[in-house]
C-alpha positions in Angstrom: -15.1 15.9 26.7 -12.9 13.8 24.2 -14.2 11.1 22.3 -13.2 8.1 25.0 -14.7 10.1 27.4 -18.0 10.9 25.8 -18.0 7.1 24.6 -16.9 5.1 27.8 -19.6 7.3 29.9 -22.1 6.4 28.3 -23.0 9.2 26.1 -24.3 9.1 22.4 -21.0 9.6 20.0 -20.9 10.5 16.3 -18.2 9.9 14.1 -17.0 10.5 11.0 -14.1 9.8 8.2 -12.4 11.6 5.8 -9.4 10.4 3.2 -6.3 11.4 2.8 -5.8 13.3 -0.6 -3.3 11.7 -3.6 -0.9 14.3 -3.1 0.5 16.7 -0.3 -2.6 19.6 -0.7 -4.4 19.3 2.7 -6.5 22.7 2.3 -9.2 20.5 0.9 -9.2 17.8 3.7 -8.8 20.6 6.7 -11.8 22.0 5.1 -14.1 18.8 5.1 -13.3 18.3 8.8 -14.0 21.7 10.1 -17.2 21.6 8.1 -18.1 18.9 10.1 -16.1 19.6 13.3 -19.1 20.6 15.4 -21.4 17.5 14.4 -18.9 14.7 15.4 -17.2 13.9 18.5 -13.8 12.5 16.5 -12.7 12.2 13.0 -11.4 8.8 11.5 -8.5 9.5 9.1 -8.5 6.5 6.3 -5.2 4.6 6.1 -4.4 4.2 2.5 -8.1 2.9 1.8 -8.5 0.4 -0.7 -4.8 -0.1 -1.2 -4.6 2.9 -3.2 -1.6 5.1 -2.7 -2.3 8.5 -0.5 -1.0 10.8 2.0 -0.3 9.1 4.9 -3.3 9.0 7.8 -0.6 10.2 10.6 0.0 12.8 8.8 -3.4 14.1 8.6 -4.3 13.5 11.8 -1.0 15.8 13.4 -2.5 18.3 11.3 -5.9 17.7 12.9 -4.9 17.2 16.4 -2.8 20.7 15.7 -6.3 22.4 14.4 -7.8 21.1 18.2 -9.6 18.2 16.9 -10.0 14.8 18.3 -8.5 12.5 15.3 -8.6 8.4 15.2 -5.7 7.3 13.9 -6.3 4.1 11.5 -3.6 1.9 11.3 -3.4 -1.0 8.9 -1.7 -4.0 8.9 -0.8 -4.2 5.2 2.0 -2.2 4.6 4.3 -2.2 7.7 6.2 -5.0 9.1 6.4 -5.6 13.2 8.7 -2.9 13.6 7.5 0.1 12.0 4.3 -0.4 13.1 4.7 0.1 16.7 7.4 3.3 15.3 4.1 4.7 14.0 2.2 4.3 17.1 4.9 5.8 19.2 4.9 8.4 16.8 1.2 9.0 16.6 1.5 9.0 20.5 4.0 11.5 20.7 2.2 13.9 19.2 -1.2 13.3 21.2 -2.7 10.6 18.8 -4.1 8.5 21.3 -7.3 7.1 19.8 -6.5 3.9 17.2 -8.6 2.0 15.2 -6.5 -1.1 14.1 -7.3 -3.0 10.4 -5.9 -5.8 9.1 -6.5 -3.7 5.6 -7.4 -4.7 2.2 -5.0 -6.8 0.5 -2.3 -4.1 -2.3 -4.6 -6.3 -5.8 -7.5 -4.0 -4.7 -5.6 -0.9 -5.2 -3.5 1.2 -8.0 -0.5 -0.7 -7.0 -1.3 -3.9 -7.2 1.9 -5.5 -7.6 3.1 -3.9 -4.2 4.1 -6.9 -1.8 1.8 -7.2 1.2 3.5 -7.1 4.2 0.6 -8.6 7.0 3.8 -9.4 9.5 0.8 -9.0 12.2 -2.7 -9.3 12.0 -5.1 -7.2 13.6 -5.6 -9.3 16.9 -1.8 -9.1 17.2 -1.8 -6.2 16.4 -4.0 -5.2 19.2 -2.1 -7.1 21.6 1.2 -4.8 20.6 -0.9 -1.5 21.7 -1.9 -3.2 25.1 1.9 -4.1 25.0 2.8 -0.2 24.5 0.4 0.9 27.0 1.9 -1.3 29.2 5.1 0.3 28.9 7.4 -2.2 27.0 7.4 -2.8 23.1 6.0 -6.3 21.5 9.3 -8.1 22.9 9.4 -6.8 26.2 11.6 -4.3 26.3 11.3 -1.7 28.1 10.3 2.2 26.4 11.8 5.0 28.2 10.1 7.9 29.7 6.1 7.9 30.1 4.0 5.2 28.6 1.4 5.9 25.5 -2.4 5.8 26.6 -3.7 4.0 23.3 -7.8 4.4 23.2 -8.1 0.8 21.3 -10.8 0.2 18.4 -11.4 -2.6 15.6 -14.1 -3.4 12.9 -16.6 -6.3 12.8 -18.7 -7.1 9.7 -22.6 -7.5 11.2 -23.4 -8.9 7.9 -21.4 -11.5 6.9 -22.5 -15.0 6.7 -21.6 -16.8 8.8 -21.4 -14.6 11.1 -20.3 -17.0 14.0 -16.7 -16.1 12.5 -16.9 -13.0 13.1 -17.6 -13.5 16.8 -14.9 -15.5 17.8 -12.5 -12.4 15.8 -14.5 -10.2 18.0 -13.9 -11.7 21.4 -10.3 -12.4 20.2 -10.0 -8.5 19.6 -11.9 -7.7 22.9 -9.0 -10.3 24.6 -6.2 -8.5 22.8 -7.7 -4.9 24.2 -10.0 -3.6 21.8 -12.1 -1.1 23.7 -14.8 -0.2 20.8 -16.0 -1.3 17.5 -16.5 0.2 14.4 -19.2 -1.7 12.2 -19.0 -2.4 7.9 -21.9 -0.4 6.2 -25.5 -1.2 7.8 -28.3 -1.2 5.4 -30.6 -3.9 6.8 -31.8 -3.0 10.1 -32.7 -6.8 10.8 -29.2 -8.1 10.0 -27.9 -5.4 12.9 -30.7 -6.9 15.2 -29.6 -10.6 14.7 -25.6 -9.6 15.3 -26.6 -7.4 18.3 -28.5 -10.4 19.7 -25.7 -12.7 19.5 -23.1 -10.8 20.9 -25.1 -9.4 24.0 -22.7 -11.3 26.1 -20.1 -8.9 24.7 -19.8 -5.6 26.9 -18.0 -3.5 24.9 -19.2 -0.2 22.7 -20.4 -0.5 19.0 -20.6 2.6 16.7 -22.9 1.5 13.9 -21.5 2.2 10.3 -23.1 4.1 7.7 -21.8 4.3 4.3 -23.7 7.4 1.9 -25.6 5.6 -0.5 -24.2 7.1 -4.0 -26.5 5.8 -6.7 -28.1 2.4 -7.5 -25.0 1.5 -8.6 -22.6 2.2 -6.3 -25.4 -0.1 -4.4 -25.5 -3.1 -7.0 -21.7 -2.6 -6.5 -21.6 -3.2 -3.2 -23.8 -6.5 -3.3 -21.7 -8.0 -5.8 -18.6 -6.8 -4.0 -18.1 -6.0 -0.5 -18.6 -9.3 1.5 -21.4 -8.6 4.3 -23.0 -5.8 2.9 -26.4 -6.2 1.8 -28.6 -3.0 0.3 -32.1 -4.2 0.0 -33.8 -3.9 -3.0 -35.9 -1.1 -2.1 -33.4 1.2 -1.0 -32.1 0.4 -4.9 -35.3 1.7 -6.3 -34.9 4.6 -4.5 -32.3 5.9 -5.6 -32.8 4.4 -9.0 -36.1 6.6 -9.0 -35.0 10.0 -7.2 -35.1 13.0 -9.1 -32.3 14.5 -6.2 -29.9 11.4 -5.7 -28.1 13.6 -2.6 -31.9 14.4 -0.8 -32.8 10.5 -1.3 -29.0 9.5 0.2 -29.7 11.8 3.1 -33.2 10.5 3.8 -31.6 7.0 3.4 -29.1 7.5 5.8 -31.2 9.5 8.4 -34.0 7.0 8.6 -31.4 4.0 9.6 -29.9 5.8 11.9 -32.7 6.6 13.2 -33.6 2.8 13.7 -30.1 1.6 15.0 -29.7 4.9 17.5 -31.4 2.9 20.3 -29.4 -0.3 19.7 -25.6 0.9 19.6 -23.5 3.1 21.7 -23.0 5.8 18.4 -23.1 6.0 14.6 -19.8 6.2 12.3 -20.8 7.8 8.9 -18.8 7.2 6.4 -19.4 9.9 3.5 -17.1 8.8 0.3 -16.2 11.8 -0.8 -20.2 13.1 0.1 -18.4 15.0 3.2 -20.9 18.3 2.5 -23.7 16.3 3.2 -22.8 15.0 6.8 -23.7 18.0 8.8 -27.4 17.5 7.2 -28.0 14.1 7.6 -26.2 14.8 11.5 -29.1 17.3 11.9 -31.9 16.1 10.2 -30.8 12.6 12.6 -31.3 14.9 15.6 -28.0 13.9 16.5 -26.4 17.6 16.5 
């Protein structure tokens, strides 16, 4: 069963991400996904995340698909105007990429290239509407593609925990318009703040994979609460890991528990290890999610 499948049935689905290396060695990569290959029902491949310069996410995910697994193509909005952005979707579909998770993406001053000009020709409502567009048979303008038409699977993020979060709501139902089919949550560490979004957006019927981001260290933590907008780690999750003897058995304790506590509210969980990829399969397991 693929991931759409498994996901629009109504089944449980687990996903995870892995990032593109800084150079054109995939042995690495290839070997993080098949470690977790029978834990997850798809793999997200990172577009250039956090603006910094990689190997390109379709790319990766040919190679994937190739190996027999069921990859998510991200695509961001950053970097490619109008024209090659709906190239790379053609290309992704010719070669059997048909799940999408479409960013707007960080903006190139985040990155290692931060005088690179943003491009942002389309943001990622639009951007969504060019897939249905695709799907539809005819590119952005209208015109007509030749031969078969691509079968896009259609997903976008939403950020539970920023405040306001009515903003977020209206980008949501926009992206639900424009053909988004799924959602792929920012990091969850406050089970509450899941709760209150979940509450508000009951009128939505659509499918939400809950995100959960490894906790690292107290720092990486602190980090995160000074720096990522909607992401909150409470305090005692920081004393946790700023008292743990075993920093990887407290992160996987972390990150078992709260799934744990969002499994019955969402439709599936979306780890996302940062660079922790060997510890997926266990905190998969010790979820009771294998």
């Amino acid at each position: 069963m693929t991931f759409k499948e498994k996901l629009l049935s109504g089944e449980f689905v687990v996903t995870s991400e892995i990032g593109p290396p800084k150079g054109i060695e995939t042995h690495k990569i290839l070997e993080d996904a098949e470690s977790i290959r029978e834990f997850t029902d798809a793999i997200n491949v990172t577009d250039l995340q956090s603006s910094v310069m990689r190997l390109g996410s379709l790319s990766v995910c040919a190679l994937l698909k190739q190996k027999g697994f069921d990859p998510i193509y991200q695509l961001t909005c950053r970097d490619r105007n109008r024209l090659a952005l709906q190239s790379d979707l053609l290309s992704a579909a010719s070669m059997g990429i048909e799940n999408v998770l479409i960013l707007t993406g960080d903006h190139p001053f985040a990155g290692d290239h931060p005088d690179a000009k943003p491009v942002f020709d389309l943001d990622s409502v639009q951007l969504l509407q060019v897939v249905g567009k695709l799907k539809s048979g005819t590119d952005m303008n209208g015109n007509k593609l030749e031969g078969r038409a691509p079968a896009f699977f259609a997903g976008a993020v939403v950020n539970p925990g920023a405040e306001p979060i009515e903003p977020q709501i209206i980008k949501m139902e926009k992206k639900i318009e424009a053909g988004a089919e799924f959602f792929q949550t920012q990091a969850i560490y406050d089970v509450k703040t899941f709760e209150n979004f979940l509450s508000k957006t009951k009128h939505l019927k659509t499918k939400i994979l809950a995100g959960i981001v490894l906790l690292k260290s107290a720092g990486m933590a602190r980090f995160m609460n000074k720096n990522v907008a909607g992401v909150f780690v409470p305090d005692n999750l920081i004393k946790e890991m700023e008292t743990t003897k075993d920093k990887a058995a407290t992160c996987v304790e972390i990150a078992v528990r709260l799934i744990k506590e969002l499994k019955p509210m969402c439709d599936g969980i979306h780890i996302m290890p940062i660079g922790w990829d060997k510890y997926v399969p266990r905190v998969i397991e010790a979820a009771g999610l294998s």
